[in-house]
BAVEX-180695 format. One record per atom (N, C-alpha, C): residue number from 1; residue in one letter; atom name; y, x, z. Coordinates in steps of 0.02 Angstrom, whole numbers, plus 50000, padded with zeros to 5 digits. Atoms other than C-alpha are relative to their C-alpha. Example, Ala and Ser with C-alpha at 12.3 -4.5 7.8 and 13.67 -1.06 7.14 Angstrom:
2
1;A;N;49941;50045;50000
1;A;CA;49775;50615;50390
1;A;C;50060;50045;50000
2;S;N;49941;49958;49997
2;S;CA;49947;50684;50357
2;S;C;50055;49961;50037
//
This chain:
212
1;X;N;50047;49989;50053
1;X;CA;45281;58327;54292
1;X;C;49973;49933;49973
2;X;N;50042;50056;50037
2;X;CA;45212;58195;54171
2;X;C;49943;49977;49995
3;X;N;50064;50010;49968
3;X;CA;45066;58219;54224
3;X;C;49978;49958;50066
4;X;N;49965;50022;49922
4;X;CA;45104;58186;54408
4;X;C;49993;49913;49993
5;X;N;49950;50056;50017
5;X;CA;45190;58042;54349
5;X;C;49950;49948;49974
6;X;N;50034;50031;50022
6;X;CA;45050;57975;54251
6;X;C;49938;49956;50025
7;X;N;50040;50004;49962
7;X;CA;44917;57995;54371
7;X;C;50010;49947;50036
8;X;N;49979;50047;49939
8;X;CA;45023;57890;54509
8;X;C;49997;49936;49961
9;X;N;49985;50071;50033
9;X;CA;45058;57741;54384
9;X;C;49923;49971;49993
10;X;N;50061;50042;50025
10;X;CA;44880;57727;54330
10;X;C;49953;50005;50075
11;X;N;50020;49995;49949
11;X;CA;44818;57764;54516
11;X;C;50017;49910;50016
12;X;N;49979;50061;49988
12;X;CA;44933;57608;54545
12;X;C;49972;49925;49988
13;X;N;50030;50055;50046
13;X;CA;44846;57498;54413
13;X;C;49941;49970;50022
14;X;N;50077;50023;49962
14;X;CA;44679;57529;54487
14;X;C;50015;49964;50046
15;X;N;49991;50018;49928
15;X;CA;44732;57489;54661
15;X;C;50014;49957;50014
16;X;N;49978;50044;49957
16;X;CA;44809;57340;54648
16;X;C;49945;49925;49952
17;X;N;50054;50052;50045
17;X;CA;44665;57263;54515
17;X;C;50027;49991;49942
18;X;N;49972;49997;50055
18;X;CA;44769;57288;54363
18;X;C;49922;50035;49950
19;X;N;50053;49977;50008
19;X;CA;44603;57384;54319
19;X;C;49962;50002;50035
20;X;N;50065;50008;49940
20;X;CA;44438;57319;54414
20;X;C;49947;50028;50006
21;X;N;50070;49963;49995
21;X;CA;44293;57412;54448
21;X;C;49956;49959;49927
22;X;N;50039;50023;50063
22;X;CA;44186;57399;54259
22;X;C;50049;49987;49945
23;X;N;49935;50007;50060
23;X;CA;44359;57404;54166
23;X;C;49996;50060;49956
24;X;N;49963;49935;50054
24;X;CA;44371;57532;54006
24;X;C;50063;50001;49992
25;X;N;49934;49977;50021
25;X;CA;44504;57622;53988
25;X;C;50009;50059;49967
26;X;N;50001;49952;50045
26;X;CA;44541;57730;53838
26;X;C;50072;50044;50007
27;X;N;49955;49974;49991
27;X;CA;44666;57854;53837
27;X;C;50058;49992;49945
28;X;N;49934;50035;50036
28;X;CA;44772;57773;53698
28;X;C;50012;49954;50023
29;X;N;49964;50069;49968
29;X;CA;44781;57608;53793
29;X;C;50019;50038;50040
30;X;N;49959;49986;49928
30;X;CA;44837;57697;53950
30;X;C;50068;50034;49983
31;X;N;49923;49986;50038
31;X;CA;44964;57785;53844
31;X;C;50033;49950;49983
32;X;N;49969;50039;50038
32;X;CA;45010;57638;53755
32;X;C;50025;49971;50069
33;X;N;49992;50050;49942
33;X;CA;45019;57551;53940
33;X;C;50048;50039;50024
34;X;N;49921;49936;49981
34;X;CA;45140;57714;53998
34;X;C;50043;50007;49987
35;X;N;49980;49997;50031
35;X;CA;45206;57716;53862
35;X;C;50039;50085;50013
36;X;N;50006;49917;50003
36;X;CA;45188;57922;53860
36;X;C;49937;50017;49960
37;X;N;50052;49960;50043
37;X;CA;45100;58042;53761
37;X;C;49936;50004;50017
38;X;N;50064;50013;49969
38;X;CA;44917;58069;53777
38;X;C;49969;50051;50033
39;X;N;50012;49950;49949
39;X;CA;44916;58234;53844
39;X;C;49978;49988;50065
40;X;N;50008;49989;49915
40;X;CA;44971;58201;54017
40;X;C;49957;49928;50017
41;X;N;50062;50070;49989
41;X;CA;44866;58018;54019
41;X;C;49922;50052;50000
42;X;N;50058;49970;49989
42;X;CA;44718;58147;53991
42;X;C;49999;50028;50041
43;X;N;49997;49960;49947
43;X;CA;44759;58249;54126
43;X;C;49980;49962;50044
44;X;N;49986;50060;49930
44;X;CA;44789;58083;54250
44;X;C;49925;49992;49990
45;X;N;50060;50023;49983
45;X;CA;44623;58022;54197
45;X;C;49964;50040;50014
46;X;N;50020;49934;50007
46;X;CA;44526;58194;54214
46;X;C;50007;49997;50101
47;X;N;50003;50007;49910
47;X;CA;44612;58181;54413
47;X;C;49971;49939;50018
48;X;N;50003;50056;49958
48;X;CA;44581;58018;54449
48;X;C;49916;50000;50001
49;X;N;50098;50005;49997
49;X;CA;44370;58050;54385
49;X;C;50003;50064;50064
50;X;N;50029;49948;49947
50;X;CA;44383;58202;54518
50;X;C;49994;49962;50082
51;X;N;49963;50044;49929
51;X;CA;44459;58077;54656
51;X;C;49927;49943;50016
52;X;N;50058;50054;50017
52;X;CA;44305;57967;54582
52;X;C;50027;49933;50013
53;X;N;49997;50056;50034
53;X;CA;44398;57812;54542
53;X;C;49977;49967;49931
54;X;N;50016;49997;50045
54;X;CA;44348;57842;54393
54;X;C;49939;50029;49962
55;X;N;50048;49948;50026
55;X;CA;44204;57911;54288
55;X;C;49994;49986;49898
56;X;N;50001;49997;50072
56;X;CA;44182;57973;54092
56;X;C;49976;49936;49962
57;X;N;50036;50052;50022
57;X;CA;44134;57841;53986
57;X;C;50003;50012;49929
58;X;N;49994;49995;50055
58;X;CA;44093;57875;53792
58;X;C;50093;50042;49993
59;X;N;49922;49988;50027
59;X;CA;44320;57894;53727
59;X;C;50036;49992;50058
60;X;N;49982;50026;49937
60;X;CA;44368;57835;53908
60;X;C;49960;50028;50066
61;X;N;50036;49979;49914
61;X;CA;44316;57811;54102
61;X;C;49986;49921;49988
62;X;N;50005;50070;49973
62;X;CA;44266;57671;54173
62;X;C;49996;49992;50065
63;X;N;49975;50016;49920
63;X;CA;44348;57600;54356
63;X;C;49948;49995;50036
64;X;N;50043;49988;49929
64;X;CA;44231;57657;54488
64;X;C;49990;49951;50064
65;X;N;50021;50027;49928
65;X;CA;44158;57543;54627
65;X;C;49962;50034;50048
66;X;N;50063;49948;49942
66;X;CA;44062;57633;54794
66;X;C;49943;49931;49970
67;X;N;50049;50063;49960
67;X;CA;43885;57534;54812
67;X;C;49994;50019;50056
68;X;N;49999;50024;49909
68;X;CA;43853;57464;54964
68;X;C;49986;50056;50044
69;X;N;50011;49933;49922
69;X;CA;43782;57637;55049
69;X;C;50029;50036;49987
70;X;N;49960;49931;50015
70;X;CA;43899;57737;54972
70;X;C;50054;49982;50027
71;X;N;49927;49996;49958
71;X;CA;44037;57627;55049
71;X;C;49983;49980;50082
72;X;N;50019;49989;49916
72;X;CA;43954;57621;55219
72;X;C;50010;50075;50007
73;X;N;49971;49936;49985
73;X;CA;43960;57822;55213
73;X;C;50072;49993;49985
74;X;N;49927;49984;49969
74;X;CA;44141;57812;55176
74;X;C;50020;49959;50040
75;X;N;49989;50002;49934
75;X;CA;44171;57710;55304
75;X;C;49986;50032;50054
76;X;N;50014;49974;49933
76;X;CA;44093;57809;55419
76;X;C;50008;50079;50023
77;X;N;49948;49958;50017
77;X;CA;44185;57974;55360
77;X;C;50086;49980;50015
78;X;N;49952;50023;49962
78;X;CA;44335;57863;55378
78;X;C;50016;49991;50064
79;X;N;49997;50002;49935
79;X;CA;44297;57830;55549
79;X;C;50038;50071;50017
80;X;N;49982;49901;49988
80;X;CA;44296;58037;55587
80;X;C;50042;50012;49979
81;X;N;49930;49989;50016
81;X;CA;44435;58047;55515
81;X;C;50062;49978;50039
82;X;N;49933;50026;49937
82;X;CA;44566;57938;55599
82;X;C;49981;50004;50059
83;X;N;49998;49971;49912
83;X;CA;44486;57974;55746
83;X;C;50035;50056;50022
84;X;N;49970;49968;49991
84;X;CA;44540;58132;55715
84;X;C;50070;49999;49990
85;X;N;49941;49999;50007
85;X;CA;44711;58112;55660
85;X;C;50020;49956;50048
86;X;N;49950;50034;49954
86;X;CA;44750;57990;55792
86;X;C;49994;50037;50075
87;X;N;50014;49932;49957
87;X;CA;44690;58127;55923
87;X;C;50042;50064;49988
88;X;N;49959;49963;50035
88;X;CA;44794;58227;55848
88;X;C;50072;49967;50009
89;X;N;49952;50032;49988
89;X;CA;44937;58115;55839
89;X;C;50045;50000;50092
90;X;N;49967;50009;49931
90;X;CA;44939;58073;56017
90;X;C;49993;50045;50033
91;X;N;50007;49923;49953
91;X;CA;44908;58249;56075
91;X;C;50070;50016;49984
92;X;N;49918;49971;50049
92;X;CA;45078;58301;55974
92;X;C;50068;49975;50036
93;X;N;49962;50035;49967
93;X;CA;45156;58163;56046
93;X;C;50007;49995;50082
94;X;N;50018;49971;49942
94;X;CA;45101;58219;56221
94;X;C;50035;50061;50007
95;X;N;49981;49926;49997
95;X;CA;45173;58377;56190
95;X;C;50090;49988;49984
96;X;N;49932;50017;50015
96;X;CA;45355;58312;56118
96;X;C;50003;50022;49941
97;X;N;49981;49992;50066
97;X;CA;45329;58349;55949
97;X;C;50019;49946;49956
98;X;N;49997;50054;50055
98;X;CA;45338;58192;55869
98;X;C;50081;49963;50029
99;X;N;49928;50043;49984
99;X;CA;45535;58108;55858
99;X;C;49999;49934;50018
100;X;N;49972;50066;49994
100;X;CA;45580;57948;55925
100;X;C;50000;49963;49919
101;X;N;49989;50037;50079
101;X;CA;45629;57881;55750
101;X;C;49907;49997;49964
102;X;N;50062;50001;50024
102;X;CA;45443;57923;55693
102;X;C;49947;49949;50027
103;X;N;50016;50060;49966
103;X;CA;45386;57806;55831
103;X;C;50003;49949;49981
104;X;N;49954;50069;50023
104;X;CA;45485;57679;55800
104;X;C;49961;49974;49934
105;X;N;50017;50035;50073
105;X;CA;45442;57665;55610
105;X;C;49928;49996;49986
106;X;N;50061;50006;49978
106;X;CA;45271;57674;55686
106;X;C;49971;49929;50005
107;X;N;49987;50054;49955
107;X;CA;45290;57520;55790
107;X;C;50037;49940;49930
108;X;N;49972;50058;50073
108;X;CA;45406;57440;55630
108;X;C;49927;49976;49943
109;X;N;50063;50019;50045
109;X;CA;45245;57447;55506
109;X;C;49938;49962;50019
110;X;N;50049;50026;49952
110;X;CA;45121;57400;55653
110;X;C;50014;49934;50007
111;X;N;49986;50083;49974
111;X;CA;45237;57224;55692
111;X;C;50008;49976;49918
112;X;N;49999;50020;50043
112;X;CA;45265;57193;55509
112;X;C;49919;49970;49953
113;X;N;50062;50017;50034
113;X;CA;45088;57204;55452
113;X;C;49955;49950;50043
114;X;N;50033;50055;49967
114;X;CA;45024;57102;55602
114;X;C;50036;49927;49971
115;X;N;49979;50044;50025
115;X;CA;45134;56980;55518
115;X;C;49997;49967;49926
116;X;N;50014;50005;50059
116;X;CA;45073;56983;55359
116;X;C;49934;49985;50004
117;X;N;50080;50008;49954
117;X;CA;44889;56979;55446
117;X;C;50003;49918;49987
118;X;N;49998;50055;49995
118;X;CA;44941;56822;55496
118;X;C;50022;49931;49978
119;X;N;49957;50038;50051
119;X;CA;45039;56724;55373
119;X;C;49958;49980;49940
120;X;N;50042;50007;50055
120;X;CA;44893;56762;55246
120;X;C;50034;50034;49945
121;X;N;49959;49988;50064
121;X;CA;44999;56857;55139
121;X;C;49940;50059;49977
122;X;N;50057;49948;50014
122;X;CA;44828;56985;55078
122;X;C;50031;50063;49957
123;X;N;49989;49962;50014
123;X;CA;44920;57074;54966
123;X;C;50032;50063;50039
124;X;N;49938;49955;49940
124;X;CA;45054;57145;55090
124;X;C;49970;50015;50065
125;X;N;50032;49968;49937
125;X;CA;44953;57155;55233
125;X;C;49945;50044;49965
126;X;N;50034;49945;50052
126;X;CA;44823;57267;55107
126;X;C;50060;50068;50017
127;X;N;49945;49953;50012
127;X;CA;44980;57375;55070
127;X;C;50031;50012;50074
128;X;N;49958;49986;49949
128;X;CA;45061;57374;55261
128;X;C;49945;50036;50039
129;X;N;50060;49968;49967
129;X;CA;44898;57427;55331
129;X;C;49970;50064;49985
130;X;N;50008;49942;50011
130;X;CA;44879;57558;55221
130;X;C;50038;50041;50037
131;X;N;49935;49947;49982
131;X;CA;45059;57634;55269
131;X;C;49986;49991;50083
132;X;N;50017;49991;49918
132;X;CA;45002;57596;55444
132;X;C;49971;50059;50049
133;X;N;50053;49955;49983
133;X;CA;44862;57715;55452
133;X;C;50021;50060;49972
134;X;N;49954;49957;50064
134;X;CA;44962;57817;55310
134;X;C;50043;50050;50070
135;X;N;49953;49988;49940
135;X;CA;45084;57840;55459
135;X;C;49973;50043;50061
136;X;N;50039;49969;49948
136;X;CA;44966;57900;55584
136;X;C;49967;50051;49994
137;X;N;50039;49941;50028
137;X;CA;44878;58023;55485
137;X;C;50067;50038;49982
138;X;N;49929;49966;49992
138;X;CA;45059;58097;55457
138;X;C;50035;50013;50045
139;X;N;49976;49929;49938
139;X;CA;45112;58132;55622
139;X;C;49936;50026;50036
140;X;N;50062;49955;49954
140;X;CA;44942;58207;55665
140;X;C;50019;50056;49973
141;X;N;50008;49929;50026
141;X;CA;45010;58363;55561
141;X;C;49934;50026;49948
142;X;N;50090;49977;50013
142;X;CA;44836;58381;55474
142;X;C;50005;49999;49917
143;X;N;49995;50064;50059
143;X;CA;44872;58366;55295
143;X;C;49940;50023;49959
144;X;N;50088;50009;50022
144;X;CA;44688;58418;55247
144;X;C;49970;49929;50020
145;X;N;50023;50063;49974
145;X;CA;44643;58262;55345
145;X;C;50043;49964;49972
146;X;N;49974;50054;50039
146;X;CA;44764;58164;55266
146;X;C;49998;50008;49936
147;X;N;50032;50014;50091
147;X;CA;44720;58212;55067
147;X;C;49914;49969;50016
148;X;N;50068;50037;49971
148;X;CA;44539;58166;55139
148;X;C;50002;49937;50008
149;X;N;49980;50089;49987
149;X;CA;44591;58016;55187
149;X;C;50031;49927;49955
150;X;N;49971;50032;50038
150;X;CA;44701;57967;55052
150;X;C;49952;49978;49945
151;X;N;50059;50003;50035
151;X;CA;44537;57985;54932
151;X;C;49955;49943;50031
152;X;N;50045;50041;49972
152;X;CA;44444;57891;55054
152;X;C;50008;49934;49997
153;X;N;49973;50061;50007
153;X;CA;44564;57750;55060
153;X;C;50011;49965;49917
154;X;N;49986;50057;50075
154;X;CA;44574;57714;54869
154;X;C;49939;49996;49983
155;X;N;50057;50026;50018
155;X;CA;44395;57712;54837
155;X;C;49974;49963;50046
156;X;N;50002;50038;49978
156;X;CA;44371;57597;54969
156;X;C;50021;49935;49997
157;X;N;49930;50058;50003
157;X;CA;44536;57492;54931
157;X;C;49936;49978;49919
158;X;N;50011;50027;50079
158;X;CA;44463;57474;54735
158;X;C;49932;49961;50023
159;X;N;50052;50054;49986
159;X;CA;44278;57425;54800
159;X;C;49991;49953;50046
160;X;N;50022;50044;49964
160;X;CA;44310;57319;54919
160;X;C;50065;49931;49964
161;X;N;49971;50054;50029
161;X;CA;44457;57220;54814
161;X;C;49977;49938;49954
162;X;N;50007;50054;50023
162;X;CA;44364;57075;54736
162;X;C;49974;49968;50047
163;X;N;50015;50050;49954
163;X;CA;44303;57025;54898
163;X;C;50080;49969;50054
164;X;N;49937;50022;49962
164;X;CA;44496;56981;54964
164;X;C;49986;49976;50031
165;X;N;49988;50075;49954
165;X;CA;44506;56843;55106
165;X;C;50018;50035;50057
166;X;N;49971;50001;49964
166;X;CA;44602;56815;55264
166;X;C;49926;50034;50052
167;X;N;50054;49987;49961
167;X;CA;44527;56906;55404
167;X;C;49984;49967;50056
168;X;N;50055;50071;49953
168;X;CA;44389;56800;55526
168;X;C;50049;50004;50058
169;X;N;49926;49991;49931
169;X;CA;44526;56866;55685
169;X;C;50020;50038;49984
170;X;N;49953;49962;49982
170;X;CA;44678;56922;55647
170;X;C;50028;50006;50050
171;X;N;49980;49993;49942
171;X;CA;44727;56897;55806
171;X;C;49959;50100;50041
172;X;N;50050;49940;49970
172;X;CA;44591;57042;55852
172;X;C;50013;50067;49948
173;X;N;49976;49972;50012
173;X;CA;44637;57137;55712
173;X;C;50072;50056;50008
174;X;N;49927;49958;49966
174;X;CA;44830;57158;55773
174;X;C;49998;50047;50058
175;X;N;50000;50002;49943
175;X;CA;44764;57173;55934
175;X;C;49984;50087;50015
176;X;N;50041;49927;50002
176;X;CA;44662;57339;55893
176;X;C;50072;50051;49970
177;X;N;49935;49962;50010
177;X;CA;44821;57407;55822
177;X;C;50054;50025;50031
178;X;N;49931;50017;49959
178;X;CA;44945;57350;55947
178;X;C;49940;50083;50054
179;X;N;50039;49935;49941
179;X;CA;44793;57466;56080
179;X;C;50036;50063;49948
180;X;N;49992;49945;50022
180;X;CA;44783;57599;55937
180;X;C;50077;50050;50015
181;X;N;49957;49968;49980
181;X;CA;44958;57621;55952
181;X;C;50053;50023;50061
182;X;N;49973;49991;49932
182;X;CA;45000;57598;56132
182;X;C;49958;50076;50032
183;X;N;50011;49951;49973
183;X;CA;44887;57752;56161
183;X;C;50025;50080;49953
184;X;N;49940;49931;50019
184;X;CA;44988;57865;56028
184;X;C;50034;50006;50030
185;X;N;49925;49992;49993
185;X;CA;45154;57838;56104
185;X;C;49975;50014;50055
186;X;N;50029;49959;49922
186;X;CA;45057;57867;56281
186;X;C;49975;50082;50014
187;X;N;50049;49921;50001
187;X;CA;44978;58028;56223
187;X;C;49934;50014;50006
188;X;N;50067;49998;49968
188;X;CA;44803;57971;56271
188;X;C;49971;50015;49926
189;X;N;50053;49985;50074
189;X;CA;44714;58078;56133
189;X;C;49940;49968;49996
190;X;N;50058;50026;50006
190;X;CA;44558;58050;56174
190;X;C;49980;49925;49999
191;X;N;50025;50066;49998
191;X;CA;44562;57856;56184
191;X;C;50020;49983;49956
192;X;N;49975;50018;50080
192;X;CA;44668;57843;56022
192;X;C;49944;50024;49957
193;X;N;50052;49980;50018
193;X;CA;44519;57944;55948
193;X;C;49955;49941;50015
194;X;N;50070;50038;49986
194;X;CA;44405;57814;56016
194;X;C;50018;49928;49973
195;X;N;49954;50071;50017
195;X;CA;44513;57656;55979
195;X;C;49983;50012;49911
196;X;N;50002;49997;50064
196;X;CA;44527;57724;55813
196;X;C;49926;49983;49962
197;X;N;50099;49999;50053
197;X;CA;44340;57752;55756
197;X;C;49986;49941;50017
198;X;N;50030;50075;49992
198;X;CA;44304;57570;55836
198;X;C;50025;49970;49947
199;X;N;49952;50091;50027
199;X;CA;44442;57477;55752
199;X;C;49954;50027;49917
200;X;N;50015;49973;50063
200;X;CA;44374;57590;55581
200;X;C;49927;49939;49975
201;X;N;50072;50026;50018
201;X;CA;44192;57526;55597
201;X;C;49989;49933;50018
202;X;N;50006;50071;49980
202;X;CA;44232;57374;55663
202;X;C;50012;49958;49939
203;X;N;49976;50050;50064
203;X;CA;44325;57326;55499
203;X;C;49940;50000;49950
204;X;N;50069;49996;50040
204;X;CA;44163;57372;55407
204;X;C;49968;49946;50019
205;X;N;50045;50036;49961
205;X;CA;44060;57278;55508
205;X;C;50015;49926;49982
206;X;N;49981;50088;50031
206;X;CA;44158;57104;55493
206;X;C;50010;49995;49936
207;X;N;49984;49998;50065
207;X;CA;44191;57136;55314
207;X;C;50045;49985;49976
208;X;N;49976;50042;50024
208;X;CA;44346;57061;55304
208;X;C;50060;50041;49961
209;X;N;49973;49962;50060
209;X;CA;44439;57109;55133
209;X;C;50020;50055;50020
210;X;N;49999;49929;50006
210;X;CA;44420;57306;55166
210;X;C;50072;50032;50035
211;X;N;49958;50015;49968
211;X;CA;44560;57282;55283
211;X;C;50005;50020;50074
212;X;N;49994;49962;49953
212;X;CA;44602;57378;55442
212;X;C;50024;50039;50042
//
């Protein structure tokens, strides 16, 4: 659908600062930027104000930032969340539901993004970290908890992107990952649950570029 289609591209735009929190955007530039009709651009923008990246503005929206206590509550909704899905995860995986191969490309996203952590590459460790956590909320089975989540993570990603920078320990960063995921593949629900909500509020806490 063109709609679909429209939504994801201009989802994209926001996300990566193509459009910054206090940007207008009219629905003939976003067409003209699609280069599609203005139908389904009205539709996309219409989802993306429900998602609240966005909100009405006069002919347009204009790119949504949390303030500061609105992105301390989603962080702390985020927490509850991957706690649960990684409780979830490693229960599943306790049980033999989850494949080998799913592991693995577990473990592949987990060593790639600690490497991007550490290299300074912000964009790609942004983006590997997502699919990290992306990953984990997908073999918990939950996929209420993971549209929850996915909401949670772009209005977070958009207000916390003009503060970018390397984070204060990546070393401690990986480190919380490398745990998080040594107690999926173990099965230990309940400590992946607990690993999780730390490493969540921990990244709040140090602030470092919305990163986690």
């Amino acid at each position: 659908m063109q709609t679909d289609v429209a939504c994801s591209r201009l989802r994209e735009l926001i996300l990566d600062g193509s459009y910054p929190p206090g940007a207008r955007l009219t629905e003939m530039e976003a067409a003209a930027t699609l280069e599609m009709s203005r139908t389904p651009v009205r539709e996309a923008l219409r989802a993306l104000a429900a998602d609240g990246l966005v909100r009405p503005s006069g002919r347009g929206v204009v790119v949504v930032a949390l303030a500061e206590g609105d992105l301390d509550e989603a962080y702390q909704v985020r927490a509850a969340l991957e706690a649960l899905t990684a409780e979830l995860a490693a229960a599943r995986q306790r049980e033999g539901r989850i494949a080998p191969a799913d592991l693995h490309a577990l473990r592949d996203v987990a060593t790639e993004t600690a490497t991007a952590t550490a290299e300074g590459r912000l964009s790609d460790a942004v983006r590997l970290n997502r699919r990290f956590h992306r990953t984990i909320a997908e073999l918990a089975g939950n996929a209420m908890a993971l549209h929850a989540l996915e909401r949670i993570w772009d209005q977070i990603q958009v207000s916390t992107l003009r503060s970018l920078a390397p984070p204060a320990r990546p070393a401690h960063v990986s480190g919380q990952h490398e745990e998080l995921l040594a107690a999926i593949i173990e099965g230990r629900a309940e400590e992946a649950a607990a690993i999780a909500r730390a490493h969540v509020l921990d990244t709040r806490t140090t602030a470092h570029y919305g990163k986690g």
